[in-house]
C-alpha positions in Angstrom: 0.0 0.0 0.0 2.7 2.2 1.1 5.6 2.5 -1.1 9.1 1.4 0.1 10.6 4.7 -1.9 8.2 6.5 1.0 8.6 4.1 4.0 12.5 4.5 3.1 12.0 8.6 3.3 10.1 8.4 6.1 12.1 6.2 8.7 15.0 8.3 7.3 13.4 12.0 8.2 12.4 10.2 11.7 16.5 8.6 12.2 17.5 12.2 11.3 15.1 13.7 14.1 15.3 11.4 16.8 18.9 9.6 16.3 18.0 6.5 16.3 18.2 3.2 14.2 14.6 1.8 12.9 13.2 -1.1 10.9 10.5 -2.0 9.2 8.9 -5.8 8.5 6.0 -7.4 6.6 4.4 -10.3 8.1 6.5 -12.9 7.0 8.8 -11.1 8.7 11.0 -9.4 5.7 13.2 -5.8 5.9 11.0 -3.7 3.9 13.5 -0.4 4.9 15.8 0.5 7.6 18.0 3.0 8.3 20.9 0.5 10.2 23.7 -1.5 8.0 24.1 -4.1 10.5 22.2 -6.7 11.3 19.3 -7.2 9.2 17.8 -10.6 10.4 14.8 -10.2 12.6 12.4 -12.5 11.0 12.3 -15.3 14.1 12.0 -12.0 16.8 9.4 -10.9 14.4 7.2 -13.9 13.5 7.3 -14.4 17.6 6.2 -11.1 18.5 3.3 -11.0 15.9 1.4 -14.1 17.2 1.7 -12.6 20.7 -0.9 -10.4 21.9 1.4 -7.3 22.8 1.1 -4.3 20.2 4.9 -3.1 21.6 7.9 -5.1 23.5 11.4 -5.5 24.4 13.0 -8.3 22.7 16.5 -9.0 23.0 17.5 -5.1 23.8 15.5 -3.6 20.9 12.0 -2.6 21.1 8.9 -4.2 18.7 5.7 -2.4 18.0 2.8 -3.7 15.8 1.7 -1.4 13.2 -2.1 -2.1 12.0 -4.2 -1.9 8.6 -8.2 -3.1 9.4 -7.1 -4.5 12.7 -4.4 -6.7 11.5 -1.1 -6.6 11.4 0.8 -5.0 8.2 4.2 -4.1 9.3 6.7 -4.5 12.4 8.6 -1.4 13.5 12.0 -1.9 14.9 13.5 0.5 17.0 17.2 -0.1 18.1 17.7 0.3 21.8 15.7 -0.9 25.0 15.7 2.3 27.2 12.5 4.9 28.2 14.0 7.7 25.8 13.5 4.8 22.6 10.5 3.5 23.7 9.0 6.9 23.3 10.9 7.3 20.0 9.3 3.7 18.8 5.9 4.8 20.2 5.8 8.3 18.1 7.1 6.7 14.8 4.9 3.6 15.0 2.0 6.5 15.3 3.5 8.0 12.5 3.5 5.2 10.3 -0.1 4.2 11.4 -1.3 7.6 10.2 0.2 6.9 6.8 -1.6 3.2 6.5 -4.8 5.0 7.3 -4.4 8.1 5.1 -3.0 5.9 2.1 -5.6 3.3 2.7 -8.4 5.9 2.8 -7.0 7.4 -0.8 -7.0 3.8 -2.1 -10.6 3.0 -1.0 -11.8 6.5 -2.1 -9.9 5.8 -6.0 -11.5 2.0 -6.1 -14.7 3.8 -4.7 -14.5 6.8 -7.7 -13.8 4.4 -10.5 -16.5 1.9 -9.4 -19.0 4.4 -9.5 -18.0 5.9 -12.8 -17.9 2.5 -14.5 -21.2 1.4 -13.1 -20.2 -1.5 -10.6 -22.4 -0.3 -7.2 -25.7 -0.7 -5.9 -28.0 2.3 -6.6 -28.4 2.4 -2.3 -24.7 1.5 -1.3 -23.6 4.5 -3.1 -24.8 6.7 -0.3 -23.4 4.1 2.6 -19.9 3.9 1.1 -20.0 7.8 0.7 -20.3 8.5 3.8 -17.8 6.4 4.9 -15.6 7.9 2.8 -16.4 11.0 3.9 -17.6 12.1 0.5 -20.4 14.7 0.3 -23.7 13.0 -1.7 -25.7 16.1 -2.8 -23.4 18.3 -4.8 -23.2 19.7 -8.0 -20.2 17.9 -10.2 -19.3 17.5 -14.1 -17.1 14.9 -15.1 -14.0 15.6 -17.7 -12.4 13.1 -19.4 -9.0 13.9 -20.8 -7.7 11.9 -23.2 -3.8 11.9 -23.2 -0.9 11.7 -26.4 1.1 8.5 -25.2 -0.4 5.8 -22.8 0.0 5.9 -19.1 1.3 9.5 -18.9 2.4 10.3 -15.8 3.4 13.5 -16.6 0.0 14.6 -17.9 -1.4 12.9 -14.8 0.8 15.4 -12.3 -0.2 18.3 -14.4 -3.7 17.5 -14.1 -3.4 17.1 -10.2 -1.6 20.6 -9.8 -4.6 22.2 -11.6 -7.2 20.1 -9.3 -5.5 20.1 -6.0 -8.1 20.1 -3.6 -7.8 16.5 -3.0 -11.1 16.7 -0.6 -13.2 18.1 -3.7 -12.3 16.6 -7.0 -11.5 13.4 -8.0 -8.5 12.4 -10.4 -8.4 9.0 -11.5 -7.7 6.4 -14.5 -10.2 4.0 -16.3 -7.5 3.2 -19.0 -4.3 3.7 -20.4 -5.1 6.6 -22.3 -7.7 8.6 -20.2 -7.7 10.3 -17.3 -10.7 11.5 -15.7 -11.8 14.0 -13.3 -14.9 14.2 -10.9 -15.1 18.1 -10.5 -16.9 19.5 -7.0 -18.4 22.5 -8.6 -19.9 25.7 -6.4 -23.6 27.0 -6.7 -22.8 29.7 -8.9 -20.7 27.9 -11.7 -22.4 27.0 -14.6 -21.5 25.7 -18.3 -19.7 29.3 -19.1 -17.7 28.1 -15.8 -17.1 24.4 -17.4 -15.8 26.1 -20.7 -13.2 28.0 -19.0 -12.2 25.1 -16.7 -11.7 23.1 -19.8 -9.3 26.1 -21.7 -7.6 26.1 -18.6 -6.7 22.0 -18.8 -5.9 22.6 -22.3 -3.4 25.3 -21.5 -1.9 23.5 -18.5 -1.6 20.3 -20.1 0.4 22.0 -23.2 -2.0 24.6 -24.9 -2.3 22.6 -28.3 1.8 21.2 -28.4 0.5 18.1 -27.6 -2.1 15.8 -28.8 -4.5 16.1 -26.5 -8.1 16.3 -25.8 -10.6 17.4 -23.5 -14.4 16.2 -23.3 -17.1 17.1 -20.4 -20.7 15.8 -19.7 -23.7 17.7 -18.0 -23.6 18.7 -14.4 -25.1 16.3 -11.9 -26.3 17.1 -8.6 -26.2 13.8 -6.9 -22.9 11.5 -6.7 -25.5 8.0 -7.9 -25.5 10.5 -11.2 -21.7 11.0 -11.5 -21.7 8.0 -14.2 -24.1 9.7 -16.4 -21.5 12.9 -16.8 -18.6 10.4 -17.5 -20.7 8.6 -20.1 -21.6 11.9 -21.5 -18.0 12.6 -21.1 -16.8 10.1 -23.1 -19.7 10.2 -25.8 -18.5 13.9 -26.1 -14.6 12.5 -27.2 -16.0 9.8 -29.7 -18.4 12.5 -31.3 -16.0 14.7 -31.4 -13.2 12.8 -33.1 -15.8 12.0 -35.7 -17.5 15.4 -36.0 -15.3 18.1 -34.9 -11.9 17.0 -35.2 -10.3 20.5 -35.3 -11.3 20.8 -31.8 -9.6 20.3 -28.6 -12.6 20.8 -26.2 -16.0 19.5 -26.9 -18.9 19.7 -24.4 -21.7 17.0 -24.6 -24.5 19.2 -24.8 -22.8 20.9 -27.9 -23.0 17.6 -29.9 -26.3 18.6 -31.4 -27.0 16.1 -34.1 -23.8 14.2 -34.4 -25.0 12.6 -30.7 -28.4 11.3 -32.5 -25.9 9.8 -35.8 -23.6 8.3 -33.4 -26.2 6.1 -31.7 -28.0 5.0 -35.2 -26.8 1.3 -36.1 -25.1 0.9 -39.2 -27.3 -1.0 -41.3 -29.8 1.5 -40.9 -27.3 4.5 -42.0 -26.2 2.3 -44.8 -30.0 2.1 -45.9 -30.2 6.0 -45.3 -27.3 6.8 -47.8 -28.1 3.8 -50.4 -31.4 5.6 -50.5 -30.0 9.4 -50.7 -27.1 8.7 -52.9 -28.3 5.7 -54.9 -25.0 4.2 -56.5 -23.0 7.4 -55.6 -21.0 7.7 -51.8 -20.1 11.4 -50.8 -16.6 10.1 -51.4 -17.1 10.4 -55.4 -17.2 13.7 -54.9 -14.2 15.6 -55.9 -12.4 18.2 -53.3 -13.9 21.7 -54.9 -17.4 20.6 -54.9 -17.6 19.4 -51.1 -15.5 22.7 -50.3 -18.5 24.6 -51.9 -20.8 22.4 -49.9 -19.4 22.7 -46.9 -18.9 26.4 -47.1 -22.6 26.9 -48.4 -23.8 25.7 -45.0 -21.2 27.0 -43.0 -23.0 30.6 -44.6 -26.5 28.9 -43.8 -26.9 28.9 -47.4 -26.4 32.0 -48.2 -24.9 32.6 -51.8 -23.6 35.6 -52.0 -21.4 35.5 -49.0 -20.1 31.7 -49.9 -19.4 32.8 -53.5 -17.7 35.7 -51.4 -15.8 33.3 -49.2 -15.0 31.1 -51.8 -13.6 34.3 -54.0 -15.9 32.8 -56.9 -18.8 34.5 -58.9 -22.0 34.3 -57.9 -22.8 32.5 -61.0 -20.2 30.1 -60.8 -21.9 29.2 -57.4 -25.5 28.2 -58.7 -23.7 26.6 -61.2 -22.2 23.8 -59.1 -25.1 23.8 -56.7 -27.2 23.4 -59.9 -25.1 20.4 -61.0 -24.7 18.9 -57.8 -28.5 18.8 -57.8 -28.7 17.0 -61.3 -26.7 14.5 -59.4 -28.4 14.0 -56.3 -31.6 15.3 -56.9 -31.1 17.5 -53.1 -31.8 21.1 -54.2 -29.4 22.7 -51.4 -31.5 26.2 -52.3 -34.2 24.1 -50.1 -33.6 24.1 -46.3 -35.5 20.8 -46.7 -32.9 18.8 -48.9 -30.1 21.4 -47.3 -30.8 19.3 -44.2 -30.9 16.0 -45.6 -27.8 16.3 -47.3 -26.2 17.5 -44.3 -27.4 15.0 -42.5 -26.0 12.4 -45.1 -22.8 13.6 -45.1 -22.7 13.3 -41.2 -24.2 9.6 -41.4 -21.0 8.9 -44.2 -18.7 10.3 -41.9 -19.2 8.2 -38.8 -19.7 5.6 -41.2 -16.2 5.9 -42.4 -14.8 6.2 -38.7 -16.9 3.3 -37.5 -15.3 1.0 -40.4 -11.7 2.3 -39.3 -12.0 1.2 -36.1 -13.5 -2.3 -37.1 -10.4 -2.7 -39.6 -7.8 -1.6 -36.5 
């Protein structure tokens, strides 16, 4: 649970305060760390002083004490020296190291806690029990981000994240995956979606500000923990949608999907029956670059001509020319906001069509 790398600190800091010599053992009576070159062979003293009832004693000059995780015992401390002045030594550093087995246990359970109830795994009712074991408030308003990271496990991105969410008492930071890391933010009364935006530029700029490959997704706010899965669901909806739909962006919010949410649910038969029927023998693929440039920038206008002919540093005429002959090919009239929409929504339903078959092929 603990870390040797940290026992190791730790019994150092305390040799360095009180000038004396410790050890530490498991329960099979192994040197975990110590701070004493000599002899290191305690396991006998140690297997004998764990099966007796004592939580402290003197064996053979040196003083014992049990330290405890759930009311068993997880390490021996070893304190050099049988007099009153290390006995109180022994007494303050096996307090010490308790308060580390508690506090590292509690941050364990609370992570194991956090990632069950984003992925689903408790009880609608032992949500509220385990929470307030925890210590964790119930009724609050939070918004999960999901942050989906360049390389795999990076730890880097992962301290980054934690400097910018510090309040370890408010906001969760955990992992579901290799490449995600997620945060359960406690938000205040007042914040709202303008709030979530700006938390999200922040991450972006603290995590590399668009030098790295990196991006950002956020569900809805929820006001009761039992509804913190919904936001990382939403979350990760949002990052899927967005790779499909709005790829030039770094940040996408799940109630800014719009449309592309309702396309990314559909199965695919039924959106290859929609563009079989819209397209015939044709795939918006066959279309060369220039025509879906004027396409896309005629909606981008909401279909006004003169300011996409404008944009597009064309004629006016030219314009109705191609929308004239992309209509003898489709039969859409893009003039219509009626066949304007379906096309619209056609080349949406090729796109994540196309994505959807990329990721069956890797």
């Amino acid at each position: 649970m603990i870390s040797n790398a940290v026992l190791q600190n730790t019994v150092d800091g305390l040799k360095e305060i009180a000038k004396a010599e410790f050890y530490v053992l498991d329960v099979n009576g192994n040197v975990l760390v110590s701070t004493f070159t000599g002899k290191s062979d305690y396991r006998e003293e140690a297997l004998a002083f764990i099966e007796s009832p004592a939580d402290s004693q003197t064996i053979m000059g040196n003083q014992f004490f049990k330290i405890y995780n759930d009311q068993q015992v997880h390490y021996v401390l070893i304190v050099l020296g049988d007099d009153e002045s290390t006995y109180t030594v022994g007494r303050l550093a096996a307090f010490q190291l308790q308060s580390m087995l508690v506090a590292y246990k509690e941050r364990f359970d609370k992570d194991n806690f956090i990632k069950n109830l984003l992925m689903d795994n408790l009880l609608f009712m032992d949500v509220f029990s385990k929470a307030k074991k925890l210590h964790i408030e119930v009724e609050a308003k939070r918004v999960v981000y999901v942050i989906e990271t360049e390389k795999e496990h990076d730890t880097a991105a992962m301290d980054k994240v934690k400097l910018l969410f510090p309040d370890k008492s408010r906001d969760f930071i955990t992992t579901i995956d290799e490449k995600n890391i997620v945060v359960v933010k406690r938000l205040e009364d007042k914040e709202d979606y303008e709030s979530l935006k700006k938390t999200a530029k922040k991450l972006n700029v603290g995590l590399g500000g668009g030098k790295t490959n990196v991006h950002i997704a956020y569900g809805t706010i929820v006001k009761d923990l039992r509804d913190v899965s919904r936001s990382y669901k939403e979350a990760r909806m949002a990052l899927d949608v967005g790779r499909i739909f709005f790829d030039d962006k770094v940040v996408v919010a799940y109630n800014t999907l719009g449309i592309g949410r309702l396309i990314y649910q559909l199965p695919l038969p039924l959106c290859k029956m929609f563009i079989s029927e819209i397209f015939q023998d044709r795939s918006p693929d066959d279309f060369d670059e220039e025509t879906l440039m004027t396409i896309y920038k005629f909606f981008e206008n909401n279909l006004n001509v003169s300011e996409t002919a404008r944009q597009l540093f064309i004629h006016r005429n030219t314009l109705v020319y191609r929308l004239d002959k992309l209509k003898k090919l489709t039969g859409l009239d893009l003039h219509s906001f009626e066949d304007a929409i379906t096309f619209k929504i056609a080349l949406m339903v090729a796109k994540y069509m196309k994505y959807m078959e990329s990721q069956d092929f890797n």
